[in-house]
N, C-alpha and C positions, 0 to 999 in steps of 0.2 A: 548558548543555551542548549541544553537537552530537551528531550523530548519529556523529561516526568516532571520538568520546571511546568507549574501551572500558570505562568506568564506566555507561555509559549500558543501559537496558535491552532487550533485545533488541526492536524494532519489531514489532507483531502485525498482522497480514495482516488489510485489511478483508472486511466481512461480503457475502456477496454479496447481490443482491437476489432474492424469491423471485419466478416466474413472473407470480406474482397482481400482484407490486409495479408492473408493466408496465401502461399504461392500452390499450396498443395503437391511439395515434392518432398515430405518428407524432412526437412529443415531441422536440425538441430542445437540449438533452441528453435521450435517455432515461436511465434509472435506469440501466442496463445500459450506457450511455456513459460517466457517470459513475462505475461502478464499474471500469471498463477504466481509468480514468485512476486511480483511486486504488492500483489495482493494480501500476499502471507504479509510482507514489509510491513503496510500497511495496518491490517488486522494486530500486528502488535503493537504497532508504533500509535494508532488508535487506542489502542488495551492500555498502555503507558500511562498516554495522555487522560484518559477519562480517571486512571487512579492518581493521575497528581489533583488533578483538579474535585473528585475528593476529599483526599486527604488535607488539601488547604481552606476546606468550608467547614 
């Protein structure tokens, strides 16, 4: 199933990381990079889902 099947179920927003998660040396990716991109993931994979389920009402 894809994400814009309106069978599918609603996508859940990832976890963020806690302050402590951060080593603070400068890490590339840090934890807080990689959560900004799963977020983006999400924000569309969200955006997807909300216009299948839409479009089959």
């Amino acid at each position: 199933m894809s994400t814009t099947d309106p069978s599918t179920p609603r996508p859940l927003p990832p976890v963020a990381p806690e302050l402590e998660d951060c080593c603070r040396s400068g890490c590339s990716p840090c934890v807080f990079d990689l959560y900004e991109d799963a977020l983006a993931r999400y924000e569309a994979a969200l955006a997807a889902w909300e216009a299948a389920q839409a479009a089959s009402k």
